[in-house]
N, C-alpha and C positions, 0 to 999 in steps of 0.2 A: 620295487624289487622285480616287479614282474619285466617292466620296462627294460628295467638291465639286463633282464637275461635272455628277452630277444635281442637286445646290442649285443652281446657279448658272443651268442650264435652266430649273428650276423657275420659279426668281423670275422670270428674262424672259418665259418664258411667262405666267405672271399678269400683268405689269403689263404688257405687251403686250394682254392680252384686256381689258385695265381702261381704255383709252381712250378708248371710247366715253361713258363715264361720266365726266367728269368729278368729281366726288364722289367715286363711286369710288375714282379715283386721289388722290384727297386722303387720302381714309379708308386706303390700301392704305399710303401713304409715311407716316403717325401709324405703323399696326400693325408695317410694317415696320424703320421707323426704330426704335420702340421693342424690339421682338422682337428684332434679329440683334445692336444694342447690349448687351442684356444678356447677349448671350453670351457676354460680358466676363468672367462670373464663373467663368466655368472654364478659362481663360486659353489660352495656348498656340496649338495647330492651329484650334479650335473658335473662337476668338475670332477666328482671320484667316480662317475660312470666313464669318463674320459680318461683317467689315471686307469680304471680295470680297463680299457677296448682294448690298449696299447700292449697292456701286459699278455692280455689273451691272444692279440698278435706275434707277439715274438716268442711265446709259450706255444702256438699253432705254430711256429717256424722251425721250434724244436722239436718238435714231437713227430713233424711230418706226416700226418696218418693218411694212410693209403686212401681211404671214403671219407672225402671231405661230408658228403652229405651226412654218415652215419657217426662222425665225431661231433658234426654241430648241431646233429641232435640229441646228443649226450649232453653236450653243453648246456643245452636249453633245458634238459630233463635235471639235470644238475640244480641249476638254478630254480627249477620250481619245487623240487625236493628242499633246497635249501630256504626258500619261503615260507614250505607248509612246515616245517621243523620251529623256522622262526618266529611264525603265528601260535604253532602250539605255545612254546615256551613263554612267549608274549601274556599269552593267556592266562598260565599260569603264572609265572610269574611279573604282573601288569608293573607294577612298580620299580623293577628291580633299578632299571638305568635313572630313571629320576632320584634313585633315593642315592644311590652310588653318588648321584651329582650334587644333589641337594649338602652329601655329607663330604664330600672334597671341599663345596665352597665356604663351607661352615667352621671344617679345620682350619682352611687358610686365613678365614679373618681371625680367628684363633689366635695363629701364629704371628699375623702382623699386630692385632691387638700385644703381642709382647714384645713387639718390635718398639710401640709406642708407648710401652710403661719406661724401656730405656731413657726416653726424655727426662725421666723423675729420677737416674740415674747419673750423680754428679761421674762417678769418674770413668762414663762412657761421653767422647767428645762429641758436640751435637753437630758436626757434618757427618761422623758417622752413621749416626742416628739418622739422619736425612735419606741418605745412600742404600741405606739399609732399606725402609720404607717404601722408596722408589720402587726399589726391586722387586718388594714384596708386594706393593703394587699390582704392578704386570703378573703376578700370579693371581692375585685376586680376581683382576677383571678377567682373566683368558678363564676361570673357576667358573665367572657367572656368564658370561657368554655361551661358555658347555652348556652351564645347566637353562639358559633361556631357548637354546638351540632344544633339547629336548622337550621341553616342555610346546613349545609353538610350533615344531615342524616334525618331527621322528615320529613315526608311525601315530599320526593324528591322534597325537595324546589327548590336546586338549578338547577334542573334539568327542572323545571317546564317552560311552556311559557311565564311564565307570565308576565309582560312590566315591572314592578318596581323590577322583582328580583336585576338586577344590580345593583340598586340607594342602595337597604338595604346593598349589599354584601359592596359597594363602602365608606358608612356609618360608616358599621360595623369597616372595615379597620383603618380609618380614626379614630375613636374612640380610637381601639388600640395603632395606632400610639401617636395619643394625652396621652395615658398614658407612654409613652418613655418618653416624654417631660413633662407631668408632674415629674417623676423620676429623669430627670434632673436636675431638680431647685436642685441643692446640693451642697457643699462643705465645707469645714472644719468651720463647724457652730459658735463655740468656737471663731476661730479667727474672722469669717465674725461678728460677734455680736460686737466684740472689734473695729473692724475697720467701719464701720456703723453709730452706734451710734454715736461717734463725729460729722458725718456728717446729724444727723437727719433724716436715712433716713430707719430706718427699720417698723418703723408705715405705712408710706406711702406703701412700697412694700408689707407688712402685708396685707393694707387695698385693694393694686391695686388685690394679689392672692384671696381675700375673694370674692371681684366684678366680678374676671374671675370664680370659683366656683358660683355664683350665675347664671349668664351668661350660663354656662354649663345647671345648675340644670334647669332653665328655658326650654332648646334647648331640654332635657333629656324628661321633660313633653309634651312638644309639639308634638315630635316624636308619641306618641300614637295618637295625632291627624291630624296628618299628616300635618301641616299646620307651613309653616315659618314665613309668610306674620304678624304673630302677635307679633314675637318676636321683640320685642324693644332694641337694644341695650345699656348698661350701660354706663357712661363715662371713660370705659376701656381706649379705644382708647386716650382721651384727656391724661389721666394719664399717661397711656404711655409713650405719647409724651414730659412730662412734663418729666421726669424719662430719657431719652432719651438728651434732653438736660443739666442733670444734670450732666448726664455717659460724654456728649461727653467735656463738661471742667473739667474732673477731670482728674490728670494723677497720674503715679505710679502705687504702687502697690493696692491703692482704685478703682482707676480709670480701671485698667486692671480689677478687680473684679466684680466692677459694670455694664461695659458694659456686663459682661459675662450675669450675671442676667437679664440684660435688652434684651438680642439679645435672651436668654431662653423663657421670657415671650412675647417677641414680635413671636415666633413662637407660640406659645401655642396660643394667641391671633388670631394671623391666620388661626389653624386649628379647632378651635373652631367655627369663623365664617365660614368657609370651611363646616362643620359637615352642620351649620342655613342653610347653602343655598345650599344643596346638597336635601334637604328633598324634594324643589319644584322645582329643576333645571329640564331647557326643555329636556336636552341630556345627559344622563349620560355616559361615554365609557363602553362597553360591557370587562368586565374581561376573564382568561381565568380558565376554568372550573379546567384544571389538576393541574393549581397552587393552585388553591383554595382547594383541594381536598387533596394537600400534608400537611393542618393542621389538616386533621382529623385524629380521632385515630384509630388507625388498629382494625378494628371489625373483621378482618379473623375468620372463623369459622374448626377449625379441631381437629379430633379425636387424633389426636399426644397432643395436649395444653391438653385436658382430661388427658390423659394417662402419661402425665409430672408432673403435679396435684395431681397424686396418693398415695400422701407420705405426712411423718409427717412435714416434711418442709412446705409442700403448706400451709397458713393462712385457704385459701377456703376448704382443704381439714379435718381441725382440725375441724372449724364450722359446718362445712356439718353432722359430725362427734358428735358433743356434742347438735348442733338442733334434729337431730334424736333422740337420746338415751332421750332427755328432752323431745320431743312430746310424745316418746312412754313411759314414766314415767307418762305422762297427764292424756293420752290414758286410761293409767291402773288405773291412783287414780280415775278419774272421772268414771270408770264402776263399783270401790267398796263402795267408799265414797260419790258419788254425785248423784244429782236425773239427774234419766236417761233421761228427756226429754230436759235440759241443759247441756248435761256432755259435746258438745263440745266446750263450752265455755270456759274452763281451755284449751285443744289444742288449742284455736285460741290465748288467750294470751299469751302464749308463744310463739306463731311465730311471733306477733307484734310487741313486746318489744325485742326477743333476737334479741342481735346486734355482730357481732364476737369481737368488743374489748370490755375489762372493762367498762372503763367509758360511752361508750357510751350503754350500756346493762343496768347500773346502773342511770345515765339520764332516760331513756327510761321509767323504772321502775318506777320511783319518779313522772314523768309526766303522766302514766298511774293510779296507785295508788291515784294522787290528781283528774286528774281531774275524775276518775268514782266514788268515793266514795262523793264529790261533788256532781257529777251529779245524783248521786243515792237521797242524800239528796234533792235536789230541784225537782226531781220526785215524791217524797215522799210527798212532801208539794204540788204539782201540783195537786194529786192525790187524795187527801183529800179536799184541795178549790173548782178545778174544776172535779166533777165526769161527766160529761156532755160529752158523745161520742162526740159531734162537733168541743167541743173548745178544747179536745185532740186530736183531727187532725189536727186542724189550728194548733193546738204546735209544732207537729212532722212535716206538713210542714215547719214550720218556725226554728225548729231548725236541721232539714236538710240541709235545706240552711245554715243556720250557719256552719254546719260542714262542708262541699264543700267549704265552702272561707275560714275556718282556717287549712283547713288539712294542706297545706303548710308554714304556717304563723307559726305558735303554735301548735304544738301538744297537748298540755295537754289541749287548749281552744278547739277543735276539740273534743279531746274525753269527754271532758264534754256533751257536743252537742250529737254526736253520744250513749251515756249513755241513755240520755232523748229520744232520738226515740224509743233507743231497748224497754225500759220500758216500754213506753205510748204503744207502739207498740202490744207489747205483751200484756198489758192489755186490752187493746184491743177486744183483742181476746176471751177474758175472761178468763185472768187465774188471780191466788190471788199476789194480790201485792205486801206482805211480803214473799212468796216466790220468786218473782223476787229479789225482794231487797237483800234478804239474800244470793241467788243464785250470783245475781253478782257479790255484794262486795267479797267474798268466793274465785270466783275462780279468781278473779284480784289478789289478795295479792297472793293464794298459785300460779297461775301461773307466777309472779313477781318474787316470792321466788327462784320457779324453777329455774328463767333464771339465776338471778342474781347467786344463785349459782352452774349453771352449770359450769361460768366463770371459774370456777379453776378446769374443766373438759377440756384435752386438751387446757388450757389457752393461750389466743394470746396478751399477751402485748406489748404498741407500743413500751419499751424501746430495745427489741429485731430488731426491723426497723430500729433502728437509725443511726445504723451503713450503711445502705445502702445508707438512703435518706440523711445521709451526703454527699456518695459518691457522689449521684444524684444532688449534687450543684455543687460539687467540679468538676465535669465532664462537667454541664454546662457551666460555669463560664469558662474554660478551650475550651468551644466549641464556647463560645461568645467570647475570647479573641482572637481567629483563625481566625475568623471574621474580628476581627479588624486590627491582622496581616496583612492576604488578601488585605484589601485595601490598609495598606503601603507599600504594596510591587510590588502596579502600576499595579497589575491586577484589571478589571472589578469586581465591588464588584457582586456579586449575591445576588440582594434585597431580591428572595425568603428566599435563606440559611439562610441570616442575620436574616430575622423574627422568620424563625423556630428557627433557634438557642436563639434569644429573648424570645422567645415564651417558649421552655423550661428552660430556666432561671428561668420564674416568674413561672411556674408550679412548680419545682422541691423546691422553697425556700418555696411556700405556704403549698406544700405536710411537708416539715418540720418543720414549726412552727406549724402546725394542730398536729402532730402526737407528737409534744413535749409538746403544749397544755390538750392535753389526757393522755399523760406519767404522769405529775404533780401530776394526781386524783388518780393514780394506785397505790395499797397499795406496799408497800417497795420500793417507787421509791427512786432513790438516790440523795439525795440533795446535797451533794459537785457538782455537772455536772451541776446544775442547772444553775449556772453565766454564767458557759464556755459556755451551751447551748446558751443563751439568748446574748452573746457577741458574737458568732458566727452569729447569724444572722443577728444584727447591721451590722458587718464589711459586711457580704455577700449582705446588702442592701445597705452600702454604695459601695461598690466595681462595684454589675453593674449600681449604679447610675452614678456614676464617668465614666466608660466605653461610657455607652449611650450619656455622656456629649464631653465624647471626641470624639466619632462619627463625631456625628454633628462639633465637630470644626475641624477635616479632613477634613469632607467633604467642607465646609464652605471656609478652606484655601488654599484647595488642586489644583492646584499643587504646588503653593508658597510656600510651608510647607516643613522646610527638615525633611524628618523623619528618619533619621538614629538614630536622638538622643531618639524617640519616640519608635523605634524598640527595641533597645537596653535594655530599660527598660520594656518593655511587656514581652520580654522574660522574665525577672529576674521574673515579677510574674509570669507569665504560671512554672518556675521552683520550684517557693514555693508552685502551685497548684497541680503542680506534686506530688512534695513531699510530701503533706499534703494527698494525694491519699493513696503513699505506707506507710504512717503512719497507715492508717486505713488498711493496711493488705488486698486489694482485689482489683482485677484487674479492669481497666478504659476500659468504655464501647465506648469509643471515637472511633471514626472509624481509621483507618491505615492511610487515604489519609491526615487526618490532622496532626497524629503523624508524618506522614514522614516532612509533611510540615513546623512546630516547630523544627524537630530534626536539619534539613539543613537550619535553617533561620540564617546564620551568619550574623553578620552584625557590624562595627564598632563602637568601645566607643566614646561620641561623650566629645567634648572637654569645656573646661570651659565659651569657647564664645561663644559654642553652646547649649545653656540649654535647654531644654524642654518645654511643659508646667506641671501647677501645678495639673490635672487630672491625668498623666500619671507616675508622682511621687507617689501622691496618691494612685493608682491603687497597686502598687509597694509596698508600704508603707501596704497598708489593705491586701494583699496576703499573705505579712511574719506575720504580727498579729494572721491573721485565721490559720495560721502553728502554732503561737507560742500560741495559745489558746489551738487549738486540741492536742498537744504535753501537755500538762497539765492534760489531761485527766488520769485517774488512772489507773497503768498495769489490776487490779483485774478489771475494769469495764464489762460492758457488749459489751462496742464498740471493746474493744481487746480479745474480747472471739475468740474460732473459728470458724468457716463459718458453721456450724451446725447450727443455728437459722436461 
């Protein structure tokens, strides 16, 4: 923080001193624009010191202040004020943002947990079921990345003295793992629905996942309050047990089925009560910092990653690229066209709204356009009922606050908010109201227009990605089944590896349903890909569901378990994973140590007395599918283009 707020001095102090020149300041918002843009490529904290330099540039453009020296050290003074305020609060309240996070990813598996009791639901059809999941998916993982972000980097949590760090990291963990086992509950839906119902029993497991989701969602809330001691537990458990005795006199192939779902949700039930009584347990074990440390993302900072950047391939470096050349088109209409004591109001919406893809540039827009031309309207009417200096400061208090709790909620209910202060604000001050009015709405649409069509300046479409972050499942998938190898092969599993390799599983499928999500809105997307798309990721959800399930029954049966017959079939899919790799035409980021380990894993075909189980067939079965989807794909498409994009 401290760092930012000499940047932040900085920048005002220069383009403060750069007024006099005209040129200058031209030359200064190219350099700047393009400079704190690409700080894009190292993501994170550094990227939002780069998002504030810009803003404090074009906010120093409007403000003009006569002493540049005596504004940038307000700036600076600003910023350490806003540190020590931040340290205090920190202090006291140490916990607050981890537990906020801890308790958002807790409801969301919540919620997907009843996304996945609909499977037990005949007359929900199961591609909805599918679609549904997916989505909730991508909410999941962006839930646990929040919360791994604070935990491993925000104000050196982990690193801190504090007595409960352990209990949240121990928490957080345990969280994750409960979504493995949520993921679990799977298998060939189709038949389990057929084989069930005779026995009456998919209501009940419907109704027992609904009461564990609730169960959750309850444990999810409390978390902010720190307090176990209220949660009540549902009649989970009894159900359970009831469901339990059903599995253990059934046999065959029902009965093999049912105990599986019942041994799945009697874990899930376990660590759900695990999460309730971790919150107030007396002694939690102290973790170890380096392992913890191996989920975070590599924040390295070096001038080689710049300098790799510097081409038309980089995304970062295209945006960097079409934000400039749009500011300084801002820059310009608003010195010829617009009144000069608002002109920088067209630069700032343009740096609010551009986003590097289409659609989310074109969202941005739509959200900005409604809510300020909105907000301009009930300013307008504010304006005219209450002329009264008083009661327009209670407003712009009060919809300040409004804007601070929507900014992350809703954009467009934010910037309705933020509309109404600038307005009342400025009026304030005494200037004419239909000039603000006309001023605002004015430069939101042309600098909306702007961005929007900058997009097809340097254009970054996500169907150009696709081809990669296929790979980036395909590789996973391939790093999670190495995994699973490992343990059949009577070496020590390494729990760590196992998570990371989990860990980018769920990253790398969310990264591609997001980016195919956004492809959909992009103009000339291709709609023949669209099936293949959306079946590719079925199979690839069912695939490491299946996985995770077989885990657990390794580990569960192990050493009793032969698994030659379980070997034998992981290879076949690691070889349609393979394949389906050089289909896409580009080399596997898998490291050597596990290639060698796949290449030398021989091992015997096991025999007709020796079967399997139905996970590992499974497994087998979804590997050649996602070959034989991706193989469907059209020679002319974008995914078999060449490595140029």
């Amino acid at each position: 923080m401290l760092f930012s707020s000499f940047i932040l001095a900085a920048v005002a102090l220069i383009t403060a001193l750069s007024f006099a020149n005209e040129l200058l300041l031209l030359m200064l918002i190219l350099f700047f624009c393009f400079s704190f843009t690409m700080l894009g490529i190292y993501g994170g904290t550094i990227s939002a010191i780069g998002s504030m330099a810009l803003m404090m540039m074009v906010l120093t453009i409007g403000f003009k202040p006569p002493n540049a020296l005596e504004f940038s050290a307000c700036i600076f003074i600003g910023g350490i004020w806003n540190f020590i305020i931040s340290a205090f609060v920190r202090r006291l309240v140490p916990y607050q943002q981890i537990k906020l996070a801890l308790s958002s990813c807790t409801i969301e598996i919540s919620a997907f947990l009843r996304k996945k009791a609909l499977f037990y639901d005949v007359n929900v059809p199961l591609d909805v079921c599918f679609k549904n999941i997916i989505a909730d998916h991508n909410k999941v993982s962006e839930k646990q990345e929040k919360m791994r972000s604070i935990l491993l980097h925000e104000k050196g949590f982990i690193n801190s003295k504090l007595k409960n760090v352990n209990r949240y990291i121990h928490i957080a963990a345990e969280v994750i793992d409960l979504y493995e086992d949520v993921l679990a509950i799977h298998d060939d839906y189709q038949n389990l629905r057929l084989l069930l119902t005779d026995m009456r029993l998919l209501q009940p497991i419907n109704q027992l996942i609904n009461l564990m989701a609730d169960d959750l969602e309850v444990i999810g809330r409390l978390i902010i309050k720190n307090r176990s001691e209220d949660y009540s537990i549902s009649d989970t458990a009894l159900r359970l047990e009831q469901l339990k005795t059903v599995s253990d006199n059934s046999f065959g192939q029902k009965g093999k089925l049912l105990k599986k779902i019942v041994d799945n949700l009697d874990r899930i039930s376990t660590k759900i009560t695990t999460i309730g009584l971790l919150m107030n347990a007396p002694f939690v074990e102290r973790i170890s910092k380096n392992d913890a440390f191996l989920f975070s993302a590599n924040q390295s900072i070096t001038f080689r990653q710049m300098y790799e950047h510097l081409n038309f391939r980089s995304p970062v470096f295209r945006f960097a690229l079409r934000l400039t050349f749009c500011c300084l088109f801002a820059h310009i209409s608003s010195l010829f066209f617009l009144s000069a004591k608002y002109d920088y109001w067209l630069v700032l919406t343009v740096l609010v709204v551009s986003r590097p893809g289409f659609n989310n540039t074109k969202r941005r827009n739509i959200q900005r356009v409604k809510g300020t031309l909105f907000g301009i309207a009930v300013a307008f009417a504010i304006l005219l009922i209450t002329p009264d200096t008083n009661v327009q400061v209670i407003f712009i208090i009060l919809f300040l606050w409004a804007y601070i709790g929507f900014l992350h909620i809703d954009y467009q209910v934010s910037v309705f908010f933020i509309t109404l202060v600038a307005i009342l604000g400025i009026e304030i001050l005494g200037n004419s109201q239909h000039d603000i009015l006309w001023q605002r709405g004015l430069d939101t649409i042309i600098g909306c227009a702007a961005s929007l069509l900058s997009t097809l300046l340097f254009p970054l479409w996500e169907r150009q990605k696709i081809k990669n972050l296929l790979t980036s499942i395909l590789v996973a998938d391939l790093a999670y089944l190495d995994q699973l190898l490992t343990l059949m092969s009577g070496e020590k599993l390494n729990v760590i590896n196992y998570k990371l390799a989990r860990k980018q599983v769920f990253i790398s499928s969310a990264n591609f349903s997001s980016a195919y999500e956004l492809m959909l809105a992009e103009p000339n997307s291709e709609k023949e890909t669209e099936g293949i798309f959306i079946q590719v990721q079925i199979l690839n959800h069912q695939l490491y569901a299946y996985v995770a399930s077989l885990f657990h029954e390794m580990v569960r049966n192990s050493p009793a378990t032969n698994v030659e017959p379980y070997r034998t079939l992981i290879k076949k899919a690691v070889k349609y994973l393979s394949d389906s790799i050089k289909l896409l035409n580009i080399e596997t980021s898998l490291d050597a140590a596990s290639i060698q380990r796949i290449e030398n894993d021989t091992s015997a075909n096991y025999s007709d007395g020796n079967v399997p189980s139905a996970q590992s067939m499974q497994i087998v079965a979804l590997a050649r599918r996602m070959f034989m989807e991706l193989n469907k794909l059209p020679v002319n498409n974008s995914i078999k283009k060449s490595k140029k994009h």
